[in-house]
TIDREN-972225 format. One record per atom (N, C-alpha, C): x, y, z. Coordinates in pm, whole numbers, plus 50000, padded with zeros to 5 digits. Example, Ala and Ser with C-alpha at 12.3 -4.5 7.8 and 13.67 -1.06 7.14 Angstrom:
<rs>
513194943150780512304955050780513204967050780512854977550708513674989450714512905000350787
</rs>
This chain:
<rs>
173443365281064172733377981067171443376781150170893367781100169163364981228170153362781342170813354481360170833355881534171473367581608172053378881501172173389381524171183400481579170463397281532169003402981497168083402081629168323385581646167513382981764168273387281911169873387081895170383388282018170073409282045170203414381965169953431381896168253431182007167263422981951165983424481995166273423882142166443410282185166473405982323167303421082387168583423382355168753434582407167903444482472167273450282353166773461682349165243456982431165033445782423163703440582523164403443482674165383442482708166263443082858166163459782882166673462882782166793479282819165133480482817164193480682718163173485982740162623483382910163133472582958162153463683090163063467783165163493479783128164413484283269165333475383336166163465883300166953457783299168703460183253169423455483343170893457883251170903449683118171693458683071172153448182901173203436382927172453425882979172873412183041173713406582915174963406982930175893398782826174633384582786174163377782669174123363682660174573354982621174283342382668174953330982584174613326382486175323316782396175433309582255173943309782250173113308582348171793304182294170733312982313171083326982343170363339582335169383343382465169963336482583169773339082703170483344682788170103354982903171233363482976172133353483026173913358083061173893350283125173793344183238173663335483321173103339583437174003339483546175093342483556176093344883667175573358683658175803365683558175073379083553173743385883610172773377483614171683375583640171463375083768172273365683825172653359383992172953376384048174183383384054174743395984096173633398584089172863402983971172023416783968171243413084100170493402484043169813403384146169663400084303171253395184358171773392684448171543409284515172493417784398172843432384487171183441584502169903434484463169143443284504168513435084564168633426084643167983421984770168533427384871167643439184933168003443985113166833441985163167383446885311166993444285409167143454285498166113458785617166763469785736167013458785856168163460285898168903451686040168423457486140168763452686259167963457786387168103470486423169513475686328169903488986445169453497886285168273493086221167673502986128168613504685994169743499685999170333501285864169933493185764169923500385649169543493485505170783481885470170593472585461171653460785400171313452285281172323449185207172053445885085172873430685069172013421585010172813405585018174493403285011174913400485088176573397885019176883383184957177653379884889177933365484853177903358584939177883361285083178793355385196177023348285231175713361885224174733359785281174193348485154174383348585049173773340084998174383324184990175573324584997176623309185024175753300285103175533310385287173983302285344172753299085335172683302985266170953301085156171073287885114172313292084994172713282984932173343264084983173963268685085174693255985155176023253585052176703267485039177893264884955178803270085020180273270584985181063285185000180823295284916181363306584987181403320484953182013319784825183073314384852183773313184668183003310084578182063293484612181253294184515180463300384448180073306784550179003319484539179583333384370181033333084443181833342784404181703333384222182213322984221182273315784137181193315183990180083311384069178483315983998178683330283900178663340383981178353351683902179803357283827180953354783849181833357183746182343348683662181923336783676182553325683580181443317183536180283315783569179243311583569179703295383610180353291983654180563276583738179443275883896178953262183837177943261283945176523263583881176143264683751175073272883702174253258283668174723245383606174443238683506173453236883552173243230083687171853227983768170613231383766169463223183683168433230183674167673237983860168203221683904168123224784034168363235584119169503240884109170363256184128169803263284100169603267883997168963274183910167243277683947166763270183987165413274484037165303278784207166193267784262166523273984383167113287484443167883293184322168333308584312167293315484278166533308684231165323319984136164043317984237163923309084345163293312584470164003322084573165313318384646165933327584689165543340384666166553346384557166803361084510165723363684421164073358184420163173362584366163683367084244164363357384123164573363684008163483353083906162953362983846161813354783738162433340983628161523332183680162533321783600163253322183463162143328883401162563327983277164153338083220164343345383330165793349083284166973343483326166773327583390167343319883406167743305783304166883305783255166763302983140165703290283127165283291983232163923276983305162693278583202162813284183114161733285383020162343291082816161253288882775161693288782640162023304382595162813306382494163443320282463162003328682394161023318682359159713326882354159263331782469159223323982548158553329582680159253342382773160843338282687161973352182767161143367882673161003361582514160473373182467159193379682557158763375182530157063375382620157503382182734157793377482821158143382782956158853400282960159753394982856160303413982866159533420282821158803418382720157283426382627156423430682765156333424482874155213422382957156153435583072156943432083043158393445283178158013459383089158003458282957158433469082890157803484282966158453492282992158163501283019158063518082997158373514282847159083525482753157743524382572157163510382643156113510282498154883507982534154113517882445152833518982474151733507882379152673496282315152003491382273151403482082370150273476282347149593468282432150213447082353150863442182449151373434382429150133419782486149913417382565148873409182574147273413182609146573403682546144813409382514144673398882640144263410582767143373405582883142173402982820141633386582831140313388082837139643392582929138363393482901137393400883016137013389883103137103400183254137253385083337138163372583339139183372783259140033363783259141593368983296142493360783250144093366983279144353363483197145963370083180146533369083081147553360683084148223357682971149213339082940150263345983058150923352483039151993358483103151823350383253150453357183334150093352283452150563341783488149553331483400149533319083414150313312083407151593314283316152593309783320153453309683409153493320083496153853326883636153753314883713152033317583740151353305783817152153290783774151973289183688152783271883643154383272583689155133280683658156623280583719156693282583879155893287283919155903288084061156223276984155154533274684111154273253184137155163248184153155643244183993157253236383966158183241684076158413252984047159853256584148159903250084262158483252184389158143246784487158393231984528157473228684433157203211884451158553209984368159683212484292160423205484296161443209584456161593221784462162233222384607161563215484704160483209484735159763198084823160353185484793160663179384644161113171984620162343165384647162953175884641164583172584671164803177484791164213182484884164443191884996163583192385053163353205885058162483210985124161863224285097160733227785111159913239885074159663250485195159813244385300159273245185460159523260985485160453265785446160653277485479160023288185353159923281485194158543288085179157093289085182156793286085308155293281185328154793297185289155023304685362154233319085373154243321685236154933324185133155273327585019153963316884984154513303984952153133296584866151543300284910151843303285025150203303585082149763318985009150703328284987149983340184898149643337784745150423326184682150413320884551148903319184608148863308384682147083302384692146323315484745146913324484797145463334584762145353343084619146433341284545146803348284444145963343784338145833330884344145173323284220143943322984290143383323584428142273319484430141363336284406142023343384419141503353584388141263356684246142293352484166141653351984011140953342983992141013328584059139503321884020138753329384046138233337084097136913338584166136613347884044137383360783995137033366683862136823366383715137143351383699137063342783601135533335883584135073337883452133733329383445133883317683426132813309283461132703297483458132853288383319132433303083227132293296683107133893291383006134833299783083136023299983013137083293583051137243287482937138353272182948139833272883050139603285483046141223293983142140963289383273139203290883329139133284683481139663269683511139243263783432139663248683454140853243183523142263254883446143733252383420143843260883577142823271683603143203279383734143003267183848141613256583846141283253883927142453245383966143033235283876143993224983859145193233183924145453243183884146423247983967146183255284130145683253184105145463260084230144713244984374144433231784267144553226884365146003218084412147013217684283148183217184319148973225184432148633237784457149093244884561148363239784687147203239484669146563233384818147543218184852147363208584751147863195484808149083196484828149943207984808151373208684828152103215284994150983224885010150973229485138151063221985217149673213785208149593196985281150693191685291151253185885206152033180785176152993189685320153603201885281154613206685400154103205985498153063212985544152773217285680152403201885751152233190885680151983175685715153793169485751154403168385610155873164085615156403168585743156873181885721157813189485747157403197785897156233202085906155723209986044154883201486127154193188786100153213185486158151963196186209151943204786138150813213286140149413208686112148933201086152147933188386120146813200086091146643211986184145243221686114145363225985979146393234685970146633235385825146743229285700147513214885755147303202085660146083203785604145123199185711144013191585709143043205385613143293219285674142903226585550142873228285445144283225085401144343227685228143973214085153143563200585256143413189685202141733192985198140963199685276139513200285236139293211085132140313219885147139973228685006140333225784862141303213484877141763203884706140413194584720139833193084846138823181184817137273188984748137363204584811136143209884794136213209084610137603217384542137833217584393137933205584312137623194784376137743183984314136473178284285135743180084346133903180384374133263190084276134083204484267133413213784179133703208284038134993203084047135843196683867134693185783860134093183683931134043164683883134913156583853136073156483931137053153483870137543138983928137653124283889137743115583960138953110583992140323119683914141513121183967141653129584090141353141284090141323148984204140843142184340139403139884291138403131784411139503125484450139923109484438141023100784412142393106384512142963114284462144343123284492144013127684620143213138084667142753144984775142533135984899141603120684852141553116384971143143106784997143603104584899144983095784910145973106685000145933121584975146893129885061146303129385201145293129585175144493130385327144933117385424145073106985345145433092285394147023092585435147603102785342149123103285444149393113385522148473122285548148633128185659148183118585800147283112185771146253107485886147763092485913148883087385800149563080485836150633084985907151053100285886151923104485967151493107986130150243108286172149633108886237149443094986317149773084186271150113070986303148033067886397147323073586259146423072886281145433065386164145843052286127146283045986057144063035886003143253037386093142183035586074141613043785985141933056886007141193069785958142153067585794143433065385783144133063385653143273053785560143193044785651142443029285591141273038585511139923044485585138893050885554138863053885462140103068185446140293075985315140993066585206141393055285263141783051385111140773042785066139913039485081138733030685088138023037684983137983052984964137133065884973138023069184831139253065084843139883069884745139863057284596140283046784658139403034584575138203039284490137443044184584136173044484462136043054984346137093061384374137453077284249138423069484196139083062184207140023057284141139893047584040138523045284062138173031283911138273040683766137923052083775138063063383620139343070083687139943069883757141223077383742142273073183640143643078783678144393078683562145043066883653146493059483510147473049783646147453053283747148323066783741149113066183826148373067683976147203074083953146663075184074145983060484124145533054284078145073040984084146253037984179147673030084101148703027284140149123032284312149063043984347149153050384445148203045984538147053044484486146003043384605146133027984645145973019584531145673008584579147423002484644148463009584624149613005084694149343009484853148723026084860148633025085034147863022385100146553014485001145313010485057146262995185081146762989285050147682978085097148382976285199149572985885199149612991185358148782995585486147653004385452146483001985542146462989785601146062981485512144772969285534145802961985612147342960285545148452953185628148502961185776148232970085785148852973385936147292972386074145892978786000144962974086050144462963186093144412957285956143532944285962144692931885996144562922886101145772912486133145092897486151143692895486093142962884686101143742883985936143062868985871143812862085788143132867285663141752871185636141312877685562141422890285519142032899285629142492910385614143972910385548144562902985583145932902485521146162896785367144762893185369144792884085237144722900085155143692905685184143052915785145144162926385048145262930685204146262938985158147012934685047147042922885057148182916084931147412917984816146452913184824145642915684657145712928684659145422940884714145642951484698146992957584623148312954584681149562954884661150202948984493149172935784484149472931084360148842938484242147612941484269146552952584212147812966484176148112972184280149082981984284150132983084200151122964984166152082964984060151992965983929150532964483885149772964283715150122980283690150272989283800150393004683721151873009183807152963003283829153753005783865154853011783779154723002883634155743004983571155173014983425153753020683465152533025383390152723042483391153303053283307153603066083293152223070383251152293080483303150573088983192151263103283257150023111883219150433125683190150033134083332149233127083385148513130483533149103141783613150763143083651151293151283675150353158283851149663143483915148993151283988149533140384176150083127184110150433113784190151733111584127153093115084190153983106484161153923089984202153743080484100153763063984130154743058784047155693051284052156663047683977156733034284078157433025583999157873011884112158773017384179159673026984217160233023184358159333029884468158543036184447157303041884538156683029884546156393019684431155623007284527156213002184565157852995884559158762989684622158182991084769158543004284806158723008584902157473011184992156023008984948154853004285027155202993085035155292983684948155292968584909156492964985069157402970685081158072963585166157482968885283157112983585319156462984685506155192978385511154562973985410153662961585420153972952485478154772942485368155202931085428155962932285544156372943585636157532942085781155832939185867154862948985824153502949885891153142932485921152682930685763152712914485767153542903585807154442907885912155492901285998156902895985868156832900585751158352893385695158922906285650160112902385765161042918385749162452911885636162072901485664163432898685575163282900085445161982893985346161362894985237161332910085236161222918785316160832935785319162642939585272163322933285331164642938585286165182936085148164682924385112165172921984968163802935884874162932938584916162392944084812162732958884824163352965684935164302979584955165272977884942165872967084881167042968484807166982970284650165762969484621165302968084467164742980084481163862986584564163693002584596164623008684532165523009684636167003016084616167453018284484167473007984378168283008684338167323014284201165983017684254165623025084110165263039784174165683042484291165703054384344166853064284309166373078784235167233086184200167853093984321169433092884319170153097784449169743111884479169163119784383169103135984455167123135784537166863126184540165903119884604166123119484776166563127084779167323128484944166203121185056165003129285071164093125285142163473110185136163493105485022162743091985020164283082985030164873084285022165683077585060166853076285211166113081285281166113084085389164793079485490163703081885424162703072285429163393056585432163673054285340163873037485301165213031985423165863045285438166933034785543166313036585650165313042185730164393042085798163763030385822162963025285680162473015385642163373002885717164763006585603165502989285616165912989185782166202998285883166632997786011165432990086111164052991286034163122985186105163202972186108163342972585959163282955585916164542951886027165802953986041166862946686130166312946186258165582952586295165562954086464163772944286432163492939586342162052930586327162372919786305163832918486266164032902186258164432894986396164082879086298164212870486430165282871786474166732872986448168012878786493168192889986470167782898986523167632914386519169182917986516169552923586421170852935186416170602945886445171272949486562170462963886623172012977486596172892969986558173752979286515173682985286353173692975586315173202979686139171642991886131171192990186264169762997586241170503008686306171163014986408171393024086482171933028986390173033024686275174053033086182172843034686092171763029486040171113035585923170093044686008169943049686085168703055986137170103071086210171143065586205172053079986246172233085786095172373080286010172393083185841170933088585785169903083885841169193089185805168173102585858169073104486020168423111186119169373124886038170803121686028171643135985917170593140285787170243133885693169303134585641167983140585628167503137685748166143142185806166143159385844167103159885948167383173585982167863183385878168653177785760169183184785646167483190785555166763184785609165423184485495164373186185568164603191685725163343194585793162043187185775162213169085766161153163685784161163157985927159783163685937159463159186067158713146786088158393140285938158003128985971158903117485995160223118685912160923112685922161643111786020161753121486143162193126186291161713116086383160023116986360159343116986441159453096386456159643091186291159593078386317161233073086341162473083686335163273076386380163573078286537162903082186605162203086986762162003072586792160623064886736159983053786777160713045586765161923043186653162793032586629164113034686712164083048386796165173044786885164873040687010163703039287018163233035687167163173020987172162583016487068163092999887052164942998387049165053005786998167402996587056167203003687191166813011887218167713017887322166863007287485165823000287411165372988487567165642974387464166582973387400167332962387345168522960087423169172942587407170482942387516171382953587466171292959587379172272968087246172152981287271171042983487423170312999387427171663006287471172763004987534173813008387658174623012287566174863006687399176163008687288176953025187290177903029787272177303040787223176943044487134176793036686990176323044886855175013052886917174363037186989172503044987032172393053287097173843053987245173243062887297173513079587202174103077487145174323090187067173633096587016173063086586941171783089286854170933091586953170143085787063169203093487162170103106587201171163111287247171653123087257170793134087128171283129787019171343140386912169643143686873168843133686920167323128886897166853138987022167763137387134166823147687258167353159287265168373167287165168453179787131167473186587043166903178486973165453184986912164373187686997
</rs>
């Protein structure tokens, strides 16, 4: 009878929010093949010759990177749904609010339709003055996630414009928010997650080095206002991999130097992070014997918080992220072979829907072959064509840009004439 009750409410929360009466499942959420259609059939568009058009399965399959069937599949059978992954990636797509996907708790589904309702005049959440309301914020927090996990596994690149209104969205409610109220804090934090994430794309993925370099002084400006010695910490460590994709590798050194010193009160994980690429720095700069000494203590420093979780949520550091400094160190510090045994231990704590960093790493291991004293220059051409599919699937351009430099070494190798390489320079000078 209660879950009668509750499925009766949820209903009548759909109809009130102007919503169809979405069949739900066992667990009192629409379902979302259902969910998918609806909001598939009200995405249009006007085409060139001025007609109104409305998504077909066919248009979303390419969104998606599926077939049409699948597509078809999703919304009448709900196959294809299980994916949290999917699932948020549809709910960027077809702009459907997460929570009727089911990416959030059946409180928060209540909440949300209370917040649609458009038929009751009761007042459902108490705006503070000068502040926002939970609803918002919660908004704001699923957003983030959605993003940075599509950065994660992919790519975000094509929602840059979209995030960059999130960051005026929130920065505009900071600004109406008093100082005095605990709500700013959670705005500032979020909102410098959107800055370092931008970075993050317009660095990865566009080499947009102005824009980078913008949203990295505006996480650095909010990190100064927090007092915050994670932020401080974080800001200059992003700054340090832009300036590495930039193969501008002094100025990295700097900021991580910079980032070191926010990092003695930081949390692990940020520690962990810094002092792993302040290791790499010092390995690729410094090539006198003291300098190299330097990086290694750094690196070892780096493994004490490798295997170290906290709540930070602001530095992904896990050991195969230090693996994987730990070994373009040591290729730096001339042992590519020692670099291969420790990206094989990478690897193997690397989660496969990890597309990008692991694509990174065969990047990685193709260097190491073409750095050894018997250079295998075929084993490097097949992992750098594997990882160049990769790269283009995920619009990183950093990862482009360094399997560029690593084909120019085979291709003035006795091995340059093969065809795997020349292929790969083919497919490399169509970009």
């Amino acid at each position: 009878m209660e879950k009668e009750l509750d499925e009766t409410r949820i209903l009548k929360l759909l109809s009130d929010a102007g919503l169809p009466q979405f069949k739900l499942d066992k667990c009192g959420y629409p379902v979302p093949g259902q969910v998918v259609r609806y909001y598939r059939e009200r995405m249009k568009y006007t085409d060139r010759e001025g007609k109104v058009k409305h998504w077909s399965q066919a248009d979303l399959a390419r969104q998606l990177g599926v077939t049409e069937l699948m597509v078809r599949l999703m919304e009448t059978k709900n196959k294809g749904l299980d994916s949290i992954e999917r699932r948020r990636a549809l709910a960027q797509i077809l702009k459907i609010p997460p929570v009727l996907l089911g990416l959030s708790s059946l409180d928060d589904l209540t909440v949300f339709l209370q917040k649609q309702d458009c038929h009751s005049d009761r007042k459902v959440y108490e705006k503070k003055e000068g502040g926002i309301d939970n609803h918002t914020m919660q908004l704001y927090r699923d957003a983030f996630t959605l993003y940075n996990d599509t950065h994660s596994v992919g790519t975000a690149q094509g929602s840059i414009d979209e995030i960059e209104q999130w960051v005026e969205r929130i920065h505009e409610a900071l600004l109406s928010t008093p100082a005095n109220m605990r709500q700013r804090t959670e705005l500032q934090h979020l909102l410098w997650n959107f800055h370092a994430l931008s970075a993050k794309i317009y660095g990865d993925d566009l080499f947009d080095w102005e824009h980078a370099f913008h949203h990295l002084n505006q996480s650095l400006t909010l990190a100064v206002e927090m007092n915050s010695s994670d932020l401080q910490a974080a800001s200059l460590y992003r700054s340090a991999q832009i300036h590495f994709a930039q193969r501008n590798y002094s100025l990295a050194k700097s900021d991580l130097d910079g980032s070191l010193v926010h990092a003695r009160n930081a949390s692990p994980s940020i520690k962990g992070a810094s002092f792993a690429s302040a290791g790499l720095a010092y390995a690729i700069v410094e090539k006198d014997q003291a300098g190299m000494t330097y990086a290694q203590k750094l690196l070892d420093e780096a493994e004490k918080y490798a295997s170290t979780s906290d709540n930070s949520n602001i530095i992904t550091f896990n050991t195969g992220k230090y693996l994987l400094d730990r070994a373009d160190a040591l290729m730096s510090l001339g042992r590519p072979s020692k670099a291969l045994e420790v990206l094989d231990d990478a690897e193997e704590l690397t989660n496969t829907n990890q597309r990008r960093r692991i694509a990174y790493l065969n990047i990685l291991r193709a260097e190491c072959y073409i750095r050894l004293k018997k250079p295998d220059y075929a084993m490097a051409a097949m992992l750098l064509s594997e990882a160049l599919t990769v790269s283009e699937a995920v619009h990183s351009s950093f990862n482009i840009s360094h399997i560029k430099r690593l084909h120019k070494l085979i291709a003035s190798s006795p091995y340059g004439n093969s065809p795997d390489v020349v292929e790969l320079g083919i497919r490399l000078g169509q970009r």
